[in-house]
C-alpha positions in Angstrom: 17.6 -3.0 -15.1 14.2 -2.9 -13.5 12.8 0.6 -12.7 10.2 1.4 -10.2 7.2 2.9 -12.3 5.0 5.1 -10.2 1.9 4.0 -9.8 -0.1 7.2 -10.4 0.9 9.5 -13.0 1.8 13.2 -12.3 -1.5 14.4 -13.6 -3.4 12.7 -10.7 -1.3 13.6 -8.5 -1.0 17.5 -9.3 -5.3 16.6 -8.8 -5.1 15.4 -5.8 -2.8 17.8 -4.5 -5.1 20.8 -5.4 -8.4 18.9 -4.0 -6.2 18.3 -0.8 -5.8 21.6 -0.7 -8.7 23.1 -1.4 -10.7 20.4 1.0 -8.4 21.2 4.2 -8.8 25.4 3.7 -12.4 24.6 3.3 -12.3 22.3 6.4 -10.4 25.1 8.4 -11.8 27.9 7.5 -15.5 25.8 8.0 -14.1 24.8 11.8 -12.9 28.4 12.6 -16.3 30.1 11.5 -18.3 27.5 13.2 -16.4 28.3 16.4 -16.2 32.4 15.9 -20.2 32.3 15.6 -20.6 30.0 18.3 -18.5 31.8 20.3 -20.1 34.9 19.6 -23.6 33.5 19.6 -22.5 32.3 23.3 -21.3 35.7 24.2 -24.0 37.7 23.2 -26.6 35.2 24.8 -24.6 35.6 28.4 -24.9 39.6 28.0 -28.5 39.6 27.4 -29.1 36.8 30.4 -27.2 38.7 32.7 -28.6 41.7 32.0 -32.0 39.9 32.7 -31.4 38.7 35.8 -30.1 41.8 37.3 -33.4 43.0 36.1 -35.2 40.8 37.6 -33.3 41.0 40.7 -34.3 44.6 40.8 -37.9 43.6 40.5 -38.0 41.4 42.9 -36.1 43.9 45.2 -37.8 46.8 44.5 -41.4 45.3 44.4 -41.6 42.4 46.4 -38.2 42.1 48.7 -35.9 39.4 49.7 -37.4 39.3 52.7 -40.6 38.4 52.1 -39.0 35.7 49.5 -37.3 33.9 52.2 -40.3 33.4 54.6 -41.2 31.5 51.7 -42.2 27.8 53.1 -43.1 24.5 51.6 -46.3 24.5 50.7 -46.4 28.4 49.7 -46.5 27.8 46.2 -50.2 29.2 45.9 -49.4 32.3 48.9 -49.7 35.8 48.4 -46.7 36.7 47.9 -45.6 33.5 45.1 -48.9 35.1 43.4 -47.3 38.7 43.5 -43.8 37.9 42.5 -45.2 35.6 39.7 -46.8 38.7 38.5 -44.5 41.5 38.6 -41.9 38.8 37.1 -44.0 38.0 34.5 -43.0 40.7 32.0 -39.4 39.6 31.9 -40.2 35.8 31.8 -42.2 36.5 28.5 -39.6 38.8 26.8 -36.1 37.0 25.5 -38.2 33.7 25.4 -36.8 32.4 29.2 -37.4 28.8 30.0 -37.5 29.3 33.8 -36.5 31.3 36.7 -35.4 30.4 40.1 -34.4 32.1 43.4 -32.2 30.1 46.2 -30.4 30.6 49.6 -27.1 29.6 50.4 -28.0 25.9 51.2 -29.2 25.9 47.5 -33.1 25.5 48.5 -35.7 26.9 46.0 -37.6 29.9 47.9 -39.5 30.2 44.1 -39.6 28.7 40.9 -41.5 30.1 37.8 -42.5 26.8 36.6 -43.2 25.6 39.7 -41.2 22.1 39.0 -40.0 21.6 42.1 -41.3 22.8 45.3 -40.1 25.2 47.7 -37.5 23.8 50.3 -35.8 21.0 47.5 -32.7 21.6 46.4 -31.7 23.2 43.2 -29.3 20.9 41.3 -28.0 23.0 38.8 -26.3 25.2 41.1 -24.0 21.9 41.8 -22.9 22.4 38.2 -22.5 26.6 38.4 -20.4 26.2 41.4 -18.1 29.1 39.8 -20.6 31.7 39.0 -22.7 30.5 42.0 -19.6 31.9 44.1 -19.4 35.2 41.8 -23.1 36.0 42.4 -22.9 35.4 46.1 -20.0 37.8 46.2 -21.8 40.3 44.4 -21.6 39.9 40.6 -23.8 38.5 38.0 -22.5 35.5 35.9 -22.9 33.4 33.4 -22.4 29.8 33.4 -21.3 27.5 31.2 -23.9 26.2 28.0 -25.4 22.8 29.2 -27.9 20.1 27.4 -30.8 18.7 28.6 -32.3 15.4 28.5 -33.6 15.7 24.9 -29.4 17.5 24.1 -31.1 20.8 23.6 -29.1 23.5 24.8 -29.4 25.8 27.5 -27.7 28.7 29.0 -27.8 29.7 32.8 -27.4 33.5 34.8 -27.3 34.5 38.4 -27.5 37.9 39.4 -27.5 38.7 43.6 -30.4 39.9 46.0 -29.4 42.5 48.5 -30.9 42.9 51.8 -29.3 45.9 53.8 -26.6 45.4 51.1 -25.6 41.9 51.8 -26.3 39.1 49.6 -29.5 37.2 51.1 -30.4 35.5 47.8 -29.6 34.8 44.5 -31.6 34.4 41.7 -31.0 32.7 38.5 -32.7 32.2 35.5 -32.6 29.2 32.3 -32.8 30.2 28.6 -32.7 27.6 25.3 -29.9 28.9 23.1 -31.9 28.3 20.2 -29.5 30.5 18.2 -27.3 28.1 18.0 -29.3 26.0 15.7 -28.3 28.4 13.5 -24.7 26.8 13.1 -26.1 23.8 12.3 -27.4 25.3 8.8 -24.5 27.4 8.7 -22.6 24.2 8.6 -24.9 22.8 6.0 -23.9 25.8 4.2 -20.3 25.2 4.2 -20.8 21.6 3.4 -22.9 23.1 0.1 -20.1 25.6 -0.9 -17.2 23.1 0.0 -18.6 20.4 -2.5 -19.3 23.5 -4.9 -15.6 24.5 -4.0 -13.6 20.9 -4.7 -15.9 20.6 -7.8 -14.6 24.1 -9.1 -10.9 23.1 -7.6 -11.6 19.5 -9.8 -12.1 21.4 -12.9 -9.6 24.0 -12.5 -6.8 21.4 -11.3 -8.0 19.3 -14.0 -6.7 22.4 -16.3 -3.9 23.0 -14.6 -2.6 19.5 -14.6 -2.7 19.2 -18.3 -1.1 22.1 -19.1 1.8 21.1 -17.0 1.0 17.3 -17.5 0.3 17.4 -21.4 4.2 18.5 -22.9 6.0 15.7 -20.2 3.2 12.8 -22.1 4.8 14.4 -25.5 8.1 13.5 -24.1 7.1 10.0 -22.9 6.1 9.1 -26.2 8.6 10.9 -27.8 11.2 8.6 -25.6 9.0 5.9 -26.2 9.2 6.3 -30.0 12.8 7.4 -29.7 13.3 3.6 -27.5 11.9 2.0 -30.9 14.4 3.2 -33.3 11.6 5.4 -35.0 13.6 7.9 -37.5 10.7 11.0 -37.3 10.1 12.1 -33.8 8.6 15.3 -33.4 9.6 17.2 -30.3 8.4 21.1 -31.8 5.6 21.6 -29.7 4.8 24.7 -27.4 5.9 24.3 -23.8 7.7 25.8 -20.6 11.5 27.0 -21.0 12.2 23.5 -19.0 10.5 21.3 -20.9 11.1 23.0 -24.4 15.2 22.8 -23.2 14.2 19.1 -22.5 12.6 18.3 -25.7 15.4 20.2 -27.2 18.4 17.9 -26.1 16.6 15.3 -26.9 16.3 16.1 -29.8 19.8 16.4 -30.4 20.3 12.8 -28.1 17.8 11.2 -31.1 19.6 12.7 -34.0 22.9 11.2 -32.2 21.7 8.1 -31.9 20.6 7.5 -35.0 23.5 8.9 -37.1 25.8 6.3 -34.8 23.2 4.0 -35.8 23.7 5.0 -39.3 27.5 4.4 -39.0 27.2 1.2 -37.7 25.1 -0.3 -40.1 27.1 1.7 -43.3 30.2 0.3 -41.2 28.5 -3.8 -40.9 27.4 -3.5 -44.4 30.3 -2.7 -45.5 32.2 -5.0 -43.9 30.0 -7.5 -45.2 29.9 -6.4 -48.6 34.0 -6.7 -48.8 34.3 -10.3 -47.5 31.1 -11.6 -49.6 33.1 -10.9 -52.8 36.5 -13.0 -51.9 34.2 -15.6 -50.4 32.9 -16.1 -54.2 35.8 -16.6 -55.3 36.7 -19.0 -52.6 33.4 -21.3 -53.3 34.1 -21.0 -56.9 37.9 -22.5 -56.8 36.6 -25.1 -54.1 34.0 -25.8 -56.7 36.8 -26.2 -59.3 39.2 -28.2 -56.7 36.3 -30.6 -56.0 35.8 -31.1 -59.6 39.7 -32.1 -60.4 40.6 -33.6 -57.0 41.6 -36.9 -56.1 38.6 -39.0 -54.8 40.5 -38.8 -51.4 40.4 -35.2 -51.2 37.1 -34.3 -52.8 35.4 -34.7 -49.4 37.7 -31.7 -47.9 37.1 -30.2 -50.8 33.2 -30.4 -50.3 33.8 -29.2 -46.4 35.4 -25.8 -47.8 32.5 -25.5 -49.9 30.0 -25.8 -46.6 31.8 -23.7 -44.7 31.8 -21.0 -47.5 27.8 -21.2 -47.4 27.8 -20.7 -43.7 29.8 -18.1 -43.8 27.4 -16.6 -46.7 24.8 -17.1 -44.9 26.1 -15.4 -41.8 27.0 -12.4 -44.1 23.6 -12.4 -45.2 22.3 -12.3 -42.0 25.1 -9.1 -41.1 23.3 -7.2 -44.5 19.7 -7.6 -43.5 20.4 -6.6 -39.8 21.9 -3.5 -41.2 19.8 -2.7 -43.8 16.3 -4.3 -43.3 14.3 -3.7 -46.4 11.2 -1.9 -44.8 8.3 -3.9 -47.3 5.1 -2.0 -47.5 2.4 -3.1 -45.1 -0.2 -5.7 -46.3 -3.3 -7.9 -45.6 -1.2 -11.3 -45.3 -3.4 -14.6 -44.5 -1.5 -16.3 -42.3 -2.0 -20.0 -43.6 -1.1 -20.3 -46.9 2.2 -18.3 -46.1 2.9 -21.1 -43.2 1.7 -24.1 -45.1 4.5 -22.6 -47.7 6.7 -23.1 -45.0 5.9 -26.6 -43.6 5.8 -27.4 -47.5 10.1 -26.0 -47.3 11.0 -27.4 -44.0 9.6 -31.3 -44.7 11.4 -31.3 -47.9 14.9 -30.2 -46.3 14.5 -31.6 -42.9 12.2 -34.5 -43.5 12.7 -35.4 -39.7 10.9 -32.5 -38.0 7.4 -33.0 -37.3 4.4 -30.2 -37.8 1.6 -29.1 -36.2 0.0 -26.0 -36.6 -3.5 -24.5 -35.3 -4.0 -21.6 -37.7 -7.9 -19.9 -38.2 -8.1 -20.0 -42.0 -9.8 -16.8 -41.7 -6.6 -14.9 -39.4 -5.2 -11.6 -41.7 -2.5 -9.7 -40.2 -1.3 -6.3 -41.2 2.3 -6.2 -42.1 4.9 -6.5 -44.9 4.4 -10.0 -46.7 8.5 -10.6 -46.9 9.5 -9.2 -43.5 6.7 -11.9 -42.4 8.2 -14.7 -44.2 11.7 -13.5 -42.7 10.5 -13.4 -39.2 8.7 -17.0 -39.3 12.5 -18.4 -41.6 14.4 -17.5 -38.4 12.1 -18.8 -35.9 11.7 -21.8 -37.5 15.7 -22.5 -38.6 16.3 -21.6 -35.1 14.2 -24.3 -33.6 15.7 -27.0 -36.1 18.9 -25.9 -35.4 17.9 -26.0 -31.5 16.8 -29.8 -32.0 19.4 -30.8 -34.1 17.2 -31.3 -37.2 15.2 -33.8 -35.4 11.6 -32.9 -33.4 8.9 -31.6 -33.2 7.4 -27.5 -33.8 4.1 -26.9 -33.0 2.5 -23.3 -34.2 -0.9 -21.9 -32.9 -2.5 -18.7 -33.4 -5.3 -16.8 -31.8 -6.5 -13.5 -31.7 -6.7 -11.0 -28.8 -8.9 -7.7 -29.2 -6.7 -6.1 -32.2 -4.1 -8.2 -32.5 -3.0 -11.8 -33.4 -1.0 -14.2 -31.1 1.2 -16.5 -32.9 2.8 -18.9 -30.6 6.1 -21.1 -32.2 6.9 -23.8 -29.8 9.6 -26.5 -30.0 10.9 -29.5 -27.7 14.2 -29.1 -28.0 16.7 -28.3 -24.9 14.9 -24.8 -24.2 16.3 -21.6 -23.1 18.2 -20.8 -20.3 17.1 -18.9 -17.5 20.3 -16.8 -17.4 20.0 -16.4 -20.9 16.3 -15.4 -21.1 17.2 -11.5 -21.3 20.0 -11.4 -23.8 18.6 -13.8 -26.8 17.7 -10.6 -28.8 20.6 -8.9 -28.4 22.9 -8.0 -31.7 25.5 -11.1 -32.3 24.9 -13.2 -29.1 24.7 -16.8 -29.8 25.3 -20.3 -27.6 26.1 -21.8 -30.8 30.2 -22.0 -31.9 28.7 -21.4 -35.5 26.3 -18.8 -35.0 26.2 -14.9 -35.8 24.0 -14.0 -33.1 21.5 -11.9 -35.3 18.8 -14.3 -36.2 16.6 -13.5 -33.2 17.7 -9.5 -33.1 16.4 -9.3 -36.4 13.3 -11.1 -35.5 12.8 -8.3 -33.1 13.5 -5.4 -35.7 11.4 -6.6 -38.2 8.5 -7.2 -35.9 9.0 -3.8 -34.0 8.9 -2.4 -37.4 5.4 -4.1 -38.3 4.0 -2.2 -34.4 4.5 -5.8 -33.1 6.6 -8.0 -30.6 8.0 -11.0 -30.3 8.5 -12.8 -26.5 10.4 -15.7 -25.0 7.8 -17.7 -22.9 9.5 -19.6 -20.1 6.9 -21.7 -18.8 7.4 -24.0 -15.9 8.2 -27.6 -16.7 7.7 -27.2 -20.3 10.4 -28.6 -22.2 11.6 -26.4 -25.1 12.1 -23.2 -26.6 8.9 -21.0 -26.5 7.6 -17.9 -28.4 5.0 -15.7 -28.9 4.8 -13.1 -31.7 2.2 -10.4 -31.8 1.0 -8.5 -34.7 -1.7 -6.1 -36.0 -5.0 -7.7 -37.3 -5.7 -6.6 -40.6 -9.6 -6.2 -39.9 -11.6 -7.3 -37.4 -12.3 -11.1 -37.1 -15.5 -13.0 -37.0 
């Protein structure tokens, strides 16, 4: 059964959880100040531009009056009175940094404007835009309008305050002011970009932490169920952890110590087995021997057939005894072409109608046990004469990749079948009526315990049985 491995591990997940985090309350909390001091930069610019132009509604009341104002004409720019009202304004146009000021009538003419932009009698667009607080200062209240950009997108805030004549409205007068404070929340963002990157970088760093103290026991497990997947004997699973992991690593434990005492049983139980019918089949080859010897010439051919069956059935009774109790040869620096030219040298003699080729660096050293080699490479090969019914060809080619050796044992025999492609290694299956099924299994134990591999390479129109067994380099090669 296939199963879906994530793609990430938990560690970088648990990361990129925390940086999540951290990043949106930094992009919240950055959003919400930005609008709190804009907001408040906004309301305390209104308050001091309304309370301007009430003030200058009382100069021009008190010093000049609306009166006079209206008779304005265009043309009057340079009159008497545009002279005095300039003047007695001037005091609040230079205090709070004002950009202009402007008195209309109801048909939105300009009686006076401080920057003397337009001329008296045009109409003053912006009061189009301040319809609302236009309407509020013509019934008798001063507003503030909305914030609004110029041409070059800086920003500007508007006021209107009334002039009373016999206390009715007869004008209203409204001035223009840059919000320049709001520049201010462009570095205040700038700010909260700084402590944001300072903030994920700490959140990194700390999450990194956190992660592999949560992360670091559950990789112990992995490899312990990795090493427990192997066969290996010593696992250790006493390390310090949570109550739920150390209750994981705890059962197991106990699952590993399970599994290898059934393992235990069923190789003291094979071995045994083995053991009691390789003694009666002794005595079996031995009369056979004897009833070959005295026999009629008419007989001594069954007589030679008992004999070959008892050697098959030897041999498959060997094969029980090292499945269940593989001798575990010391690791070594084995050179890889004498010990298959000893090989080819055993096969031509007994099976002088199999071909050999081999492609086999002179120099290639691998590093496992010599015997457990020569055991691995007996099976494969047998298996490939037996596939081709001692007739074909085997070809073997090794190369190396980064630390390890490839060692690729290809023959053109009848192949592999698809449906059997996942089951060739398992314990005691066979396609052959004569088989014991444990040739390639113990292929796969031995080179599992030399920290190698061995694969079945189904290839696409290649004819043939195909495989590839991996092993340690000894050293590295030049």
């Amino acid at each position: 059964m296939n199963f879906p491995w994530p793609r990430r591990r938990i560690r970088t997940q648990l990361i990129f959880f925390v940086l999540v985090q951290i990043a949106a309350i930094f992009a919240l909390a950055g959003i919400y100040l930005q609008w709190q001091v804009r907001h408040q930069i906004e309301q305390e610019l209104a308050r001091r531009l309304v309370a301007l132009a009430q003030t200058s509604a009382h100069i021009t009341q008190n010093a000049v009056g609306v009166d006079p104002v209206r008779s304005l004409l265009p043309g009057d720019e340079s009159s008497r009175t545009a002279k005095s009202l300039r003047t007695w304004l001037e005091p609040v146009l230079l205090s709070g940094s004002l950009s202009r000021l402007v008195i209309c009538d109801r048909k939105r003419k300009i009686l006076f404007d401080s920057r003397q932009e337009q001329p008296i009698g045009s109409e003053y667009v912006r009061l189009r835009f301040d319809e609302k607080e236009i309407g509020r200062a013509w019934s008798g209240q001063a507003a503030a309008a909305q914030l609004f950009f110029d041409a070059a997108g800086q920003p500007f805030k508007a006021a209107y305050a009334p002039l009373f004549e016999n206390e009715q409205v007869a004008a209203i007068i409204g001035i223009e002011a840059r919000a320049s404070g709001l520049e201010a929340i462009k570095e205040t963002g700038r700010v909260l970009l700084s402590l944001a990157g300072l903030g994920l970088l700490a959140a990194a760093v700390s999450g990194i932490v956190f992660a592999r103290q949560i992360t670091q026991p559950l990789e112990r497990l992995q490899q312990a169920a990795t090493a427990i997947g192997r066969g290996d004997e010593q696992v250790d699973l006493d390390f310090k952890a949570t109550q739920e992991i150390s209750f994981l690593a705890h059962t197991m434990e106990q699952m590993r110590a399970a599994i290898a005492q059934r393992e235990q049983n069923l190789r003291l139980m094979l071995a045994g087995v083995a053991h009691e019918i390789r003694n009666p089949l002794g005595g079996i080859e031995l009369y056979a021997g004897l009833l070959e010897k005295d026999a009629p010439e008419n007989l001594k051919a069954q007589a030679g057939k008992i004999r070959t069956e008892v050697r098959r059935l030897e041999n498959i009774v060997r094969d029980f005894l090292e499945y269940a109790r593989p001798r575990a040869g010391p690791p070594e620096e084995v050179r890889l072409l004498p010990l298959l030219e000893e090989l080819r040298l055993q096969t031509e003699a007994l099976h002088p109608r199999v071909k050999w080729s081999q492609q086999i660096p002179p120099q290639l050293v691998v590093h496992a046990g010599r015997e457990q080699l020569r055991r691995i490479f007996l099976n494969l090969i047998r298996n490939a004469i037996e596939a081709m019914n001692g007739e074909g060809e085997i070809h073997l080619v090794a190369l190396t990749l980064g630390k390890h050796a490839l060692i690729s044992i290809r023959d053109n025999g009848p192949g592999v079948a698809a449906e059997w492609s996942e089951k060739i290694f398992a314990p005691f299956f066979t396609t052959r009526a004569q088989g014991s099924g444990l040739g390639l299994a113990l292929v796969r134990q031995l080179a599992e315990q030399n920290k190698g591999k061995i694969e079945l390479l189904q290839t696409s129109g290649e004819s043939g049985a195909h495989f590839r067994l991996t092993l340690p380099l000894a050293r590295p090669q030049i």
